[in-house]
C-alpha positions in Angstrom: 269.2 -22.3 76.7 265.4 -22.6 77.2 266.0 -26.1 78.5 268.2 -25.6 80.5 266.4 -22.5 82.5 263.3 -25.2 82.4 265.4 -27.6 83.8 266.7 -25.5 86.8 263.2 -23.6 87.4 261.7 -27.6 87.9 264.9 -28.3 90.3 263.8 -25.3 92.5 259.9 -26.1 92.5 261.0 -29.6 93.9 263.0 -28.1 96.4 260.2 -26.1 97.3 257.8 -28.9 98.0 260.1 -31.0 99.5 259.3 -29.4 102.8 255.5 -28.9 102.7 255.6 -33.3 101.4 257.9 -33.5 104.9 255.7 -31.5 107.0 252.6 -33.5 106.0 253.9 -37.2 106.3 255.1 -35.9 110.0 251.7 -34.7 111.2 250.4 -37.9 109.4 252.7 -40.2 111.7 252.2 -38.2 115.0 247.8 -38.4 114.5 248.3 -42.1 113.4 246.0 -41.5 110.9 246.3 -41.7 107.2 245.1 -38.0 105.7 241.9 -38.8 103.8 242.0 -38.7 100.7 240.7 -36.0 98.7 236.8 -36.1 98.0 236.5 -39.1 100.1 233.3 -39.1 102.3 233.5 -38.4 106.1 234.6 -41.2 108.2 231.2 -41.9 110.3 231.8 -42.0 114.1 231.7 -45.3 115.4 228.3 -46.2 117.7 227.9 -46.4 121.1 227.8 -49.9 121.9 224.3 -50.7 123.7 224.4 -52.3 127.1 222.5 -55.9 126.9 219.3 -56.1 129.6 219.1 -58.7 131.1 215.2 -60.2 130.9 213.2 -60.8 134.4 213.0 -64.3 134.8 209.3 -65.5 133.6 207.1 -65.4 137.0 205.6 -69.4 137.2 201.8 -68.9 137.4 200.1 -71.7 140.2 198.5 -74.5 138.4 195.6 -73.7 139.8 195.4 -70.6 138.6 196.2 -71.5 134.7 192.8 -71.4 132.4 190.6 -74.3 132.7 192.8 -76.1 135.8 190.8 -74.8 138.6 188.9 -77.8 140.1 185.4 -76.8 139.7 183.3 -76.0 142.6 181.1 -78.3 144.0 177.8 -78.0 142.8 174.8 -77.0 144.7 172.3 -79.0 146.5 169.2 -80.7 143.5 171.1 -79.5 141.0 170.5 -82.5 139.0 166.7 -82.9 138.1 166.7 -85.3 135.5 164.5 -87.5 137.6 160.6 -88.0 136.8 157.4 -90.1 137.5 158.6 -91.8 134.2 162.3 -92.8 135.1 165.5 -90.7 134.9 166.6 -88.8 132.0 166.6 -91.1 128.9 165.8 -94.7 131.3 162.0 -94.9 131.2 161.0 -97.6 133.9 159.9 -101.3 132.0 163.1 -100.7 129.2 165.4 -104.2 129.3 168.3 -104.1 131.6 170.7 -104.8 128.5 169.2 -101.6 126.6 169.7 -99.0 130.0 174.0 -98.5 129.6 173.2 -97.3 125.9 170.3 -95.5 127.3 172.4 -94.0 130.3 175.1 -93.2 127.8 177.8 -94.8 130.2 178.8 -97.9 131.9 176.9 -99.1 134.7 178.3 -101.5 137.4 176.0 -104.4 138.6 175.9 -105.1 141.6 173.9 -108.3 143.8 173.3 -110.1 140.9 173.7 -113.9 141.2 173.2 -116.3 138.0 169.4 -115.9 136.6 168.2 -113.1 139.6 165.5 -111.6 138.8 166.1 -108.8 141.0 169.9 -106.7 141.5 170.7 -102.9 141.0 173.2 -101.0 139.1 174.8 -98.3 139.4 177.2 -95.4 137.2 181.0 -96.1 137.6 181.3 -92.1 138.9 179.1 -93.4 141.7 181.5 -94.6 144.8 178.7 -96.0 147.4 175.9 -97.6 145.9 173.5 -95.8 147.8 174.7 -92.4 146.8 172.4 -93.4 143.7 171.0 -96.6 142.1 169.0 -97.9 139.5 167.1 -101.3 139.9 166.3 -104.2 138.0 163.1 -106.3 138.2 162.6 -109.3 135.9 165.0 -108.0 133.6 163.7 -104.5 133.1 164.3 -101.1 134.9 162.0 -100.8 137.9 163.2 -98.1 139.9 166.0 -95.3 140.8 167.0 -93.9 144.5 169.0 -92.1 146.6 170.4 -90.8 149.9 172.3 -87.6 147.9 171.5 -84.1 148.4 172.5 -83.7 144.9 169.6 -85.1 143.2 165.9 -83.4 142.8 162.9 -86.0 143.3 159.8 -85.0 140.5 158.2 -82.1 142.0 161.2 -80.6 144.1 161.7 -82.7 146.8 165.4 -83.9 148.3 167.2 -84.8 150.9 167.5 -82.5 153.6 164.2 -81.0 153.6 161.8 -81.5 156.1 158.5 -83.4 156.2 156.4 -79.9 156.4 158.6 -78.8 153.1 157.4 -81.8 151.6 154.0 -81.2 152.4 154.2 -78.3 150.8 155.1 -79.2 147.3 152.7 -82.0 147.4 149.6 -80.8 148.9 147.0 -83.4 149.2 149.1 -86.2 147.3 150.7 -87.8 150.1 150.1 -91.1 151.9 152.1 -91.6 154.9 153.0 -95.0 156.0 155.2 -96.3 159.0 158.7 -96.6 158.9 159.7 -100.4 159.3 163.0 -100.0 161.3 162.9 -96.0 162.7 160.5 -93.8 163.8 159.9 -92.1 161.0 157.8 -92.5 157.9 157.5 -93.7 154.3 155.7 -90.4 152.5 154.0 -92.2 149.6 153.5 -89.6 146.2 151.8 -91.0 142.8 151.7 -89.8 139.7 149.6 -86.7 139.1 149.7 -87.7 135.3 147.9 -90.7 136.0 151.1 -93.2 135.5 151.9 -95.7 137.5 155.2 -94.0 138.8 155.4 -93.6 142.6 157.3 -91.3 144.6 158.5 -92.3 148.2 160.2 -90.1 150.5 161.9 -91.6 153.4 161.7 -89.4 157.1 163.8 -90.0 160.1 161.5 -89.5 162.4 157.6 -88.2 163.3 156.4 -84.6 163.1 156.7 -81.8 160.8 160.5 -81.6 161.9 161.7 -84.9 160.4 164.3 -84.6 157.3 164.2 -86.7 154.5 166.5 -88.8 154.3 166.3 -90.6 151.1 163.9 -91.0 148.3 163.3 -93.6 145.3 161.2 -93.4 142.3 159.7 -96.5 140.1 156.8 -98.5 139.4 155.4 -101.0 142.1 156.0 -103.6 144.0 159.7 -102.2 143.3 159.3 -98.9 144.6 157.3 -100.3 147.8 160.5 -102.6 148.6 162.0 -101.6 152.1 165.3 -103.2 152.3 166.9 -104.3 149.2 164.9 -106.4 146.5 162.7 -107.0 149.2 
């Protein structure tokens, strides 16, 4: 008798549920979501995809303007003053010819030498007109250095450009002034205040205080006193 009253008390309890089971699997299929289950953790909402930017194309800087490409600026007028009564930098005038490219640090072209001359010049390879700067030979050893370049600084101060009442100035009572053999001008003849037998010798273009330099030469003589060439 008990399990029978059991047995129809179970019957009712499923018919009680049935509906509520019903009721749920229809809301599940109109959401279209599974119900979660019990104690599971929330579903996280899903994130905003971000929108990509697009980079600025890389601005080109000018070659010129990249470090260490800018040509450099010309340099100023007797900027180099490696001259002196003795030679030029580490050449010291009576040094043999074959010693002065080790001495100069650098090649040095040769130019006007014929087999066995005892006179002929040289100059650097950076050097594009031989009279832009020159060194010259006698007898096999380094007699003299010139040029017709604003660039370079005669011992003393002296270069191209100035005028002869400049030059007066920085040599006070050192000058010997000799004629010029093919323009008016003159030869302005400086020795060594040390006592050596250097000799400076500025070149004018013509007579008076006014005239410019126009090229200078240091060496020992007769080198130095040669007006055209070796001669």
């Amino acid at each position: 008798m008990v399990d029978a009253v059991s047995s129809m008390e179970r019957t009712t309890m499923r018919m009680h549920l049935l509906p509520i089971a019903l009721s749920t699997a229809l809301l599940a299929a109109c959401s279209g979501e599974a119900p979660p289950p019990t104690g599971a953790p929330p579903v996280a909402e899903t994130a905003v995809d971000a929108v990509p930017v697009t980079p600025a194309p890389a601005t080109s800087v000018p070659q010129a303007d990249q470090p260490g490409t800018t040509p450099p600026a010309p340099g100023p007028d007797g900027e180099d003053a490696q001259a002196s009564f003795t030679g030029y930098g580490d050449l010291t005038f009576g040094m043999p010819a074959s010693a002065m490219a080790t001495a100069w640090g650098g090649e040095l072209k040769v130019l006007g030498k014929a087999d066995n001359a005892s006179c002929y010049f040289m100059t650097p390879t950076s050097v594009k007109i031989p009279s832009e700067f020159n060194f010259m030979v006698g007898d096999g050893k380094f007699a003299r250095f010139g040029t017709e370049s604003a660039r370079y600084r005669a011992p003393g101060g002296g270069k191209v450009g100035m005028t002869k009442a400049e030059i007066a100035t920085l040599y006070a009572g050192r000058i010997e002034e000799r004629p010029h053999e093919y323009t008016d001008g003159q030869y302005l003849r400086i020795e060594d205040a040390a006592g050596g037998n250097g000799v400076l010798v500025f070149e004018t273009d013509a007579k008076g205080d006014a005239a410019k330099v126009t090229e200078w030469r240091v060496g020992v003589p007769p080198e130095v006193d040669y007006v055209e060439g070796c001669a």
